[in-house]
N, C-alpha and C positions, 0 to 999 in steps of 0.2 A: 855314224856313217855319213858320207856327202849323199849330196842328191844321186850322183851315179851310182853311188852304189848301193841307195834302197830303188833305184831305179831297175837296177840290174837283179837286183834280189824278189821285188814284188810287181814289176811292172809297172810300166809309162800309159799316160793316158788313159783312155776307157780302160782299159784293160790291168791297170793298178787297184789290186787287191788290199791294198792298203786307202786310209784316208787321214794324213798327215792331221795333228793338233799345235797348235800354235801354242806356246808356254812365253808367259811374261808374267811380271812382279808388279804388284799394285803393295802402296803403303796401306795398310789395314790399322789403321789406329798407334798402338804405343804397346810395348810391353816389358817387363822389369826387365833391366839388363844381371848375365849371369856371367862371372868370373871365370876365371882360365880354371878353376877347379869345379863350377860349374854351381855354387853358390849363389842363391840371389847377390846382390848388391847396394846397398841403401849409401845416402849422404849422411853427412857427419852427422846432421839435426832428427834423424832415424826415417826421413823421407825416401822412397825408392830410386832407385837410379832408372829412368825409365828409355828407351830408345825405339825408333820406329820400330815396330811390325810388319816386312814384308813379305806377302806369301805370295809364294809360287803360283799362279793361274791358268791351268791349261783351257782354253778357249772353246770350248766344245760348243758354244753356242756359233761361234762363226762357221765351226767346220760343217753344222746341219746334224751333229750325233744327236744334242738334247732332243732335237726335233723328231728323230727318228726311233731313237733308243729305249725309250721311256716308257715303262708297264703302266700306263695308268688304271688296270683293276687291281695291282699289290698295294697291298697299304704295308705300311708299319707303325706302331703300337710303343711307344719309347716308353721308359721305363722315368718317373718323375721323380724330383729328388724326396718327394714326403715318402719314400716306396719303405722308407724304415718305420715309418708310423705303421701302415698297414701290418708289417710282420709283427711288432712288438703290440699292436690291437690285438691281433689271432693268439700270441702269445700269454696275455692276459686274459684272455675269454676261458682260452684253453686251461688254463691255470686254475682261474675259478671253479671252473667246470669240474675240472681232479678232486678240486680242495686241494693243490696244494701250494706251499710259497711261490713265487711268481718267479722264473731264474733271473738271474744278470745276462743282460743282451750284449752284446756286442756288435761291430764287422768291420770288416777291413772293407775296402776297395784299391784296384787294381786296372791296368792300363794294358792294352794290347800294342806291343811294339810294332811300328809303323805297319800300321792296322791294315791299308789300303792295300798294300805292297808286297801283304805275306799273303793276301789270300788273289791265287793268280787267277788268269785268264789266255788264252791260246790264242784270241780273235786276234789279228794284226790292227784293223778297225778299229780296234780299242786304243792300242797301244804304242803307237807310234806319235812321237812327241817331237814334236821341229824346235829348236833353241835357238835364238841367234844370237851370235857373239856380235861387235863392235871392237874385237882387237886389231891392231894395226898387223896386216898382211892376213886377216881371214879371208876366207875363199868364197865364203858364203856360209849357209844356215847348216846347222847339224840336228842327223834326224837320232833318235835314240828307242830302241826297243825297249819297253816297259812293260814287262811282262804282270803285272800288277793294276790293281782298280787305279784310275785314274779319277783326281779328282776334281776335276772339271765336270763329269758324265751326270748328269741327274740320275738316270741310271745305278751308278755306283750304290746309291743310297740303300735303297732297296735290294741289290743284290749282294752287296757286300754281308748287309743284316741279316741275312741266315747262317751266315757263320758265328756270329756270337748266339744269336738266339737256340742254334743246334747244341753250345757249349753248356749254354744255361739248360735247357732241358735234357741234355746229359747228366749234369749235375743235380739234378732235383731226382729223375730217374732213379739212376744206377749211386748216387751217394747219398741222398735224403739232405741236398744243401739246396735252400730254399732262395740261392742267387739270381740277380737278376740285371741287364745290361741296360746305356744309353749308348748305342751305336759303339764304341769301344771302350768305355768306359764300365768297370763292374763295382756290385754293389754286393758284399758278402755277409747274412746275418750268420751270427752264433754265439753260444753261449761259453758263459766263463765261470765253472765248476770247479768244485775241491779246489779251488786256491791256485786254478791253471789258468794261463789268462785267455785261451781257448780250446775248442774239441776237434782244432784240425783242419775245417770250411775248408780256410782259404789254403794249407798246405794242399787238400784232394784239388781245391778249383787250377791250381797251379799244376798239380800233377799230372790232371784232363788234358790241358792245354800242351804238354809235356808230349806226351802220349799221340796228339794230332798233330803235332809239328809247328804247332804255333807257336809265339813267344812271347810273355808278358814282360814290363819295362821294368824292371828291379828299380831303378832309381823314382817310380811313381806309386809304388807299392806303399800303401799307411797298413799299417797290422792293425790285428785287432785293437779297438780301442773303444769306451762308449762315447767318443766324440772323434770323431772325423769329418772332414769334406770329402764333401762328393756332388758334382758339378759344380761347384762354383760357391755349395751352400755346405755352410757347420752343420751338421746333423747330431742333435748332441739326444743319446737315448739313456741316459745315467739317471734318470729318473724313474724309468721304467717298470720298475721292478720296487717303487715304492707304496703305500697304502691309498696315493691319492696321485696313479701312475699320470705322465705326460711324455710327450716328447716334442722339442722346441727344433726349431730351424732360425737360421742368420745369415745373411751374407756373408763371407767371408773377410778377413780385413783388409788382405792383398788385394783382392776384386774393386771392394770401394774406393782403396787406397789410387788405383793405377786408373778409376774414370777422375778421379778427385786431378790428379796429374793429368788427365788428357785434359779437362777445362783447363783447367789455369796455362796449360801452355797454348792456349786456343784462345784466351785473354788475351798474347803477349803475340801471336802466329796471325791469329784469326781461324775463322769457323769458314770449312766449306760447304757445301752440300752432303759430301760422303765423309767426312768426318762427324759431320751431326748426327748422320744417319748411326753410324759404328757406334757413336755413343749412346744415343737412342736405346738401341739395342742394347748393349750392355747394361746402361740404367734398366731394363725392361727384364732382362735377366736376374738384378739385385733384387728389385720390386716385387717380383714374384714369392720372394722368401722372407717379405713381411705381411703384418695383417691386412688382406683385405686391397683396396687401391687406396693406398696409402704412394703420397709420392707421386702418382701418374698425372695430375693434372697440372704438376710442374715443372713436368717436361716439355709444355707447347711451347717454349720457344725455340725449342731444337726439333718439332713439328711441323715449326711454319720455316725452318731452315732448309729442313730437307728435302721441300716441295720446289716444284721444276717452275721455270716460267713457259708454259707451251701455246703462246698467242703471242699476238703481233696489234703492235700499239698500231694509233692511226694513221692512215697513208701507207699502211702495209710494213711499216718499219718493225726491225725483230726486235722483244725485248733485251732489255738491257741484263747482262752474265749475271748469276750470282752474286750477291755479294760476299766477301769473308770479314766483313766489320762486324767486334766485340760490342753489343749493343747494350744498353742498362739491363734491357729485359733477360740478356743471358746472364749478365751480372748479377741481377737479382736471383736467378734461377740455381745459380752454381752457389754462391751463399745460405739457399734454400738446404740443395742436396747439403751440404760443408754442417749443416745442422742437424739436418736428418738425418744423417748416419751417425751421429754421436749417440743420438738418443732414440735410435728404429725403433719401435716394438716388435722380440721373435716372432716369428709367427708359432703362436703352439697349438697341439694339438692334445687334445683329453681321450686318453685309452680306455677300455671297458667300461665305459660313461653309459648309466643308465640314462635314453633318453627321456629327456624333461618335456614338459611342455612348452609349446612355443609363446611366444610374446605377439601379438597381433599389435602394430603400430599404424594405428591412421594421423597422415598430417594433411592440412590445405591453409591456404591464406586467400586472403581477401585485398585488391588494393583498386582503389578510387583514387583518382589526381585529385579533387577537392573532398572525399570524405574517407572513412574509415579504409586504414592500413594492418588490417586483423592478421592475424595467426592462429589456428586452433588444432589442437592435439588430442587423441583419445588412444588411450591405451590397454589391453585387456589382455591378462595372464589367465591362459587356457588351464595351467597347473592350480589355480584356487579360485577361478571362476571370478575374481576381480578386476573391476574396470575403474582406468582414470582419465582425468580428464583436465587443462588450463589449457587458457585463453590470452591476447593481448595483443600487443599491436607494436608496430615496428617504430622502433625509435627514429630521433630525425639525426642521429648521427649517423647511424649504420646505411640510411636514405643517401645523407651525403656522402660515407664512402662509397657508397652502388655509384655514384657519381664522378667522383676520381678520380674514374679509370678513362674518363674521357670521352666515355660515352653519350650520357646525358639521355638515359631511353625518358620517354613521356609514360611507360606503360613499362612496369617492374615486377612482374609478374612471379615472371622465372624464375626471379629471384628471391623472391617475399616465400616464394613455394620451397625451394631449397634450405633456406631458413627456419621455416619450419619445421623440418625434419631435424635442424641441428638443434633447435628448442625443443625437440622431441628424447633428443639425447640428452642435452646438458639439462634436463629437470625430471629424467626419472631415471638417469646413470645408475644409483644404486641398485633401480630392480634389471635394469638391462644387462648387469654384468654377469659375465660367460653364461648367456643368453642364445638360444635360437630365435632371431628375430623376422617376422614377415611384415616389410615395412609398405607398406599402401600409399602411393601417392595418384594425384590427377593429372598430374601437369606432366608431358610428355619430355619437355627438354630438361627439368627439378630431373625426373626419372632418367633421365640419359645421363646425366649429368652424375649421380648418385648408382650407377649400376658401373658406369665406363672408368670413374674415378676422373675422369676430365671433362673438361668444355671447351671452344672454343671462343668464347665470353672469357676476358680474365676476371669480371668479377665473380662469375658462377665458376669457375677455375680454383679461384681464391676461396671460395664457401666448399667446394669438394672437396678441397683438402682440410679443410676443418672439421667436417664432417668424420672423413678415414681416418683421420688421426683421433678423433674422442673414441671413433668404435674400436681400432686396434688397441689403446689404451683397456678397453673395457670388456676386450677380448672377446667382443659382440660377433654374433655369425648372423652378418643381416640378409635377407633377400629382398630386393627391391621389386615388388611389381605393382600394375598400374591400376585403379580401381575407378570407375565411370563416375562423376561428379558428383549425382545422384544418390549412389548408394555409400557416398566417402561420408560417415557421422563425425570427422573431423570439421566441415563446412559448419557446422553449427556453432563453433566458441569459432570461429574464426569472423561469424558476422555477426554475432548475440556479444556484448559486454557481460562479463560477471561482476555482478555488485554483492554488496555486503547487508544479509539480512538475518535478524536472529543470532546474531553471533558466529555464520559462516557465510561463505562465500557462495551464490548460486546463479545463474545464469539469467539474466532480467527477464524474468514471465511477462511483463509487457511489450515484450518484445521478438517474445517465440512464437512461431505460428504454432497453431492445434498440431500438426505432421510431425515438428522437430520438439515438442513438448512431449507426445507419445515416446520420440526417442530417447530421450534422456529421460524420461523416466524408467521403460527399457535398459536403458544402462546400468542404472545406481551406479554413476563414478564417482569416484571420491576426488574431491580438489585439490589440486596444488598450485602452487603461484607460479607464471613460467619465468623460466632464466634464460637467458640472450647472452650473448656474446657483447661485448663493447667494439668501438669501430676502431681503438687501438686492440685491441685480443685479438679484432683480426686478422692483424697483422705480425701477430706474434705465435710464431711456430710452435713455439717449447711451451708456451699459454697450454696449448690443447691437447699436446704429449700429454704433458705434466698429467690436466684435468682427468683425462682419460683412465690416466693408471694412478688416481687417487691421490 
């Protein structure tokens, strides 16, 4: 309709029961292009055919709705992509529990057709959407009734989500299907008996929906299968149902495949601000579906892309725009990811896993500009009451890569501490592996650094990712927290040399005070010699894959 005649329909001025939303198109990144048949599309060399992403935006922050609209005591509760681990866990417990064989799992997932649009709304407030055309002899703006969530509203989020969440507790209710949603997206378990390759799930979840009026997308529907995607991630549960169950997760290869293509034509384009951002995010989405923060600390330079300049140089002068120049450090970055995703470690997860005892990991280091550059480690397996323990000191190549980076700190602290923990991995990897580990450090920024999977340091950037990659390799479930100086018994082989007496290695008694002599005798660890990294391994990604998974 023109202005006159939502004018005439809802009223002018104060008196207009309506509040017009503005709708425009922003580029959102890139996504596969799809054929008149509706087939993905790839190039000849089996690379995607990729094309802008433009989504519709209706404006609701200009019109004052977010401001206005918005429940902030509803939350909502999203449904995560591991939600198959959980059921196929209860599966397996249940199983045992019977004594009997453990079934074949399965599930489909399934899409609600344009999700926003089927579930209405009466409010004009809501609904009324202003378009403007740009044709030769338009008259003006056109307004359009949308009887449907809009999605501009923050609002929507939360109100829309009782309509699947009503669907899923429908279904657990009244059909015993143990379904569950991420905003329109479902996730259907069920088993695959006598040689059928399901018991129905996802025929009743369709039929539900049948029944309310709603309508699922036939062409987004995956059947039952023990590997599917769902959000974004392979969910693959075909192991489940084995004598030593698991169930793995992956990125998917189209997800990686189409941020792989957003770099490189951002190589060739250049990088905005909101293009780094979109990818960000998306990298942040893959990440999530490997072990641990693998990956995260080699996305700062699309971190330091997507921050704003909000000061003004001297004399009042504004800064200088964004830039969109291809810089080495994205260069190096996009190379990074081009490696990582060949060789990710799944993230997996161990079903009806008796728990073990955890692993207690102390690390510290020691560094003096003119004297000792220590390292010390102690380790203690709660499951056989044994502790270990090596010492040593930081080499002067890995000193001069700390250096490299163009830094040149006087005081390496950070980094000696971070190091540490990764000589705490690469020298006792064999007892760490698929591990609950509680890793103890002092050092507040080693600890950010190791908890965040990032830093803003690239050389502590560069040792984080060394670090996520031996533990995903080693399928370590570590917990980082932080322990007072004092009470860390790693401090002792990090300032005490171990020398060679009697035929083993023990920490020079000339050299321990009475305090830390009490401790290690406390201890009984037994010695190992540490292992370091070289100042080329650090710079080799597939290096610390590899090591990780043996």
């Amino acid at each position: 309709m023109t202005i006159d005649q939502l004018r005439a329909k809802y009223g002018s001025g104060p008196r207009m029961v309506c509040r017009p939303i503005q709708r425009h198109g922003i580029v959102q990144g890139q996504k596969q292009q799809r054929g008149p048949d509706g087939v993905l599309m790839f190039h000849p060399n089996g690379a995607p055919v990729n094309v802008a992403k433009i989504r519709l935006v209706d404006d609701s922050r200009r019109s004052l709705h977010n401001s206005h609209l918005i429940r902030t005591c509803e939350t909502v509760a999203p449904c995560p992509f591991t939600y198959m681990a959980y059921v196929c866990d209860a599966v397996v417990l249940q199983s045992r529990g019977m004594n009997v064989p453990v079934p074949r799992v399965v599930f489909s997932t399934d899409d609600m057709r344009s999700a926003y649009r089927q579930v209405p709304t009466s409010d004009p407030e809501m609904c009324i959407v202003c378009i403007y055309s740009f044709d030769p002899g338009n008259v003006g703006p056109r307004f359009v009734e949308n009887w449907g969530h809009n999605f501009g509203h923050t609002s929507s989020v939360s109100n829309y989500w009782r309509t699947p969440l009503l669907c899923c507790q429908a279904a657990r209710h009244l059909m015993a299907i143990p379904v569950d949603h991420y905003c329109d997206d479902y996730a259907t378990p069920d088993f695959a008996l006598a040689g059928l390759p399901d018991c129905g799930a996802a025929a009743g979840l369709s039929g539900l929906h049948d029944a309310l009026g709603l309508i699922l997308e036939p062409a987004k529907h995956q059947p039952p299968n023990s590997s599917n995607v769902f959000l974004g991630v392979v969910c693959d549960v075909s192991s489940a149902h084995q004598a030593s169950p698991f169930v793995e997760f992956r990125p998917s290869s189209g997800r990686t495949d189409r941020v792989m293509a957003m770099l490189d034509h951002a190589s060739v384009e250049g990088l905005s601000a909101h293009s780094a951002q979109v990818i960000k995010g998306k990298l942040g989405w893959i990440l999530q579906s490997a072990w641990g923060g693998v990956g995260r600390a080699a996305a700062q330079p699309l971190v330091s892309r997507t921050g704003t300049k909000n000061f003004l140089l001297p004399g009042g002068r504004p800064a200088p725009p964004e830039t969109h120049l291809w810089t080495p450090e994205l260069a190096s970055m996009t190379q990074f990811f081009r490696t990582l995703f060949k060789f990710l470690p799944p993230l997996r997860r161990t079903l009806g896993a008796t728990p073990r005892g955890r692993l207690l990991v102390y690390s510290d280091a020691q560094y003096s500009q003119r004297g000792r550059k220590g390292l010390g480690v102690v380790v203690t397996d709660t499951l056989t009451n044994t502790s270990y323990m090596c010492g040593g000191e930081v080499p002067d190549d890995i000193l001069a890569w700390m250096d490299s980076f163009g830094s040149r700190k006087k005081q390496k602290i950070n980094q000696c501490e971070l190091l540490a923990v990764i000589a705490a991995v690469m020298t006792f990897g064999d007892i760490l592996r698929d591990r609950e580990l509680l890793v103890w450090v002092d050092n507040v920024p080693a600890l950010s650094a190791a908890v965040h999977g990032y830093s803003h340091a690239p050389e502590m950037a560069s040792l984080s990712n060394a670090l996520h990659l031996l533990l995903a390799g080693l399928s370590a479930a570590p917990r980082f927290l932080h322990v007072p100086g004092k009470a860390n018994p790693a401090d002792i082989p990090s300032r005490v040399p171990f020398v060679r007496r009697d035929g083993s290695h023990a920490l020079d008694p000339d050299r321990l005070a009475p305090a830390d002599a009490r401790v290690v005798a406390a201890l009984r660890a037994c010695y190992r010699p540490m292992v370091l990294p070289t100042a080329a391994q650090l710079g080799n990604l597939k290096y610390f894959i590899r090591r990780g998974a043996g």
